[in-house]
C-alpha positions as CSV (number, residue, x, y, z in Angstrom):
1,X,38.5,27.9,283.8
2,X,37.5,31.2,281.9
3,X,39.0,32.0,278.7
4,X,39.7,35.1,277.2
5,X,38.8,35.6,273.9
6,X,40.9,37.5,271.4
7,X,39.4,40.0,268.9
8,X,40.2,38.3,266.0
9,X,38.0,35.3,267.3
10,X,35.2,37.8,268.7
11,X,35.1,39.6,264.9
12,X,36.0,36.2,262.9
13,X,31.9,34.8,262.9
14,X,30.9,38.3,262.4
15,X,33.1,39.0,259.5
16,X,31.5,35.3,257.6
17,X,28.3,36.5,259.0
18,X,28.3,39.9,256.9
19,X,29.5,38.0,253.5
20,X,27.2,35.6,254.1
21,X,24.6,38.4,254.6
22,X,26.5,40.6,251.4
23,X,25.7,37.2,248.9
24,X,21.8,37.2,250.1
25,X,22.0,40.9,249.3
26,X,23.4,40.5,246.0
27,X,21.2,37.6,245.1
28,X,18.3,39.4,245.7
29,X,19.2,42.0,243.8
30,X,20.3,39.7,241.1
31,X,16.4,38.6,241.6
32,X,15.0,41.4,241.6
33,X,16.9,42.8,238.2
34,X,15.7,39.6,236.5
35,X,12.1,39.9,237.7
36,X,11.7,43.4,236.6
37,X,13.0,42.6,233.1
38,X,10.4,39.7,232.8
39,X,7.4,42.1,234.2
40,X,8.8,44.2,231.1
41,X,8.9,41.7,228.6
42,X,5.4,40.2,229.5
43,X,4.2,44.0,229.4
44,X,5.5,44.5,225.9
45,X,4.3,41.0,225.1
46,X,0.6,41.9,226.2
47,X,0.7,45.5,224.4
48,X,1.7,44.1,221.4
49,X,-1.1,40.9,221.5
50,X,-3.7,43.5,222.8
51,X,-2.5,45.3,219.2
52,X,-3.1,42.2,217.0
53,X,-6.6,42.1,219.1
54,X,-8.0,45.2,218.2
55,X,-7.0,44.8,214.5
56,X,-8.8,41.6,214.6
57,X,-11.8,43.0,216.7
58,X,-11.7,45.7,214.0
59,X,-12.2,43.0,211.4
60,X,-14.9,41.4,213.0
61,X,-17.2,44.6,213.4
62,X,-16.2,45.8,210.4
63,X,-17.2,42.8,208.1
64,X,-19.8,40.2,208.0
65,X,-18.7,37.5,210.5
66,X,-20.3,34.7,211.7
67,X,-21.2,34.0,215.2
68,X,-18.8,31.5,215.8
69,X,-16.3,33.9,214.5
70,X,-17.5,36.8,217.0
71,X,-18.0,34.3,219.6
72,X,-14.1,33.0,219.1
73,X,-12.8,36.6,219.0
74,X,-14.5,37.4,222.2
75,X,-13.0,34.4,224.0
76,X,-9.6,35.4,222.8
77,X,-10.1,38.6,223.8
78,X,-11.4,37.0,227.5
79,X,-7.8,34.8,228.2
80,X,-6.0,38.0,226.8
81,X,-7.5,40.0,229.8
82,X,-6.7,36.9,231.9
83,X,-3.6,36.7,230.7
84,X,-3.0,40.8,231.5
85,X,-4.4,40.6,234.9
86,X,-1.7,38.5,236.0
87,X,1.1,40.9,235.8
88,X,-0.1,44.3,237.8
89,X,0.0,47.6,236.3
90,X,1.3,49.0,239.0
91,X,2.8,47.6,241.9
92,X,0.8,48.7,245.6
93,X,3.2,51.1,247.5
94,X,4.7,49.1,250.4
């Protein structure tokens, strides 16, 4: 026995289908908006610790320090780049 489908049942599964499909949507953008704001803050967060840096690099060359001093302020300088090669400067074009 054959049954004939209406259109409302043919359109029904598509119809949850394509909300289904419009919430993935919008919770990747949703993802997307948050991950670009905390690329930004880690950005700022890096320019402003690669600022305190150089003032205390600064300090260092400028004044008689001691080698554990240099040697310290090298290291921090070390997980600083670490620390800024995580986070890209520029994203690679798709």
């Amino acid at each position: 026995m054959s049954r004939w489908f209406t259109l409302l049942e043919l359109l029904l599964p598509w119809r949850l289908i394509n909300q289904k499909l419009d919430q993935i949507m919008a919770t990747q953008l949703e993802l997307a908006a948050e991950a670009a704001a905390k690329t930004a803050q880690i950005r700022k967060a890096i320019e402003e610790i690669n600022t305190k840096l150089e003032a205390l690099e600064d300090a260092v060359r400028n004044s008689p320090a001691t080698p554990e001093l240099t040697a310290a302020v090298a290291a921090l300088g070390d997980a600083v780049q670490a620390a800024d090669d995580i986070v890209p400067d520029a994203l690679a074009a798709a």
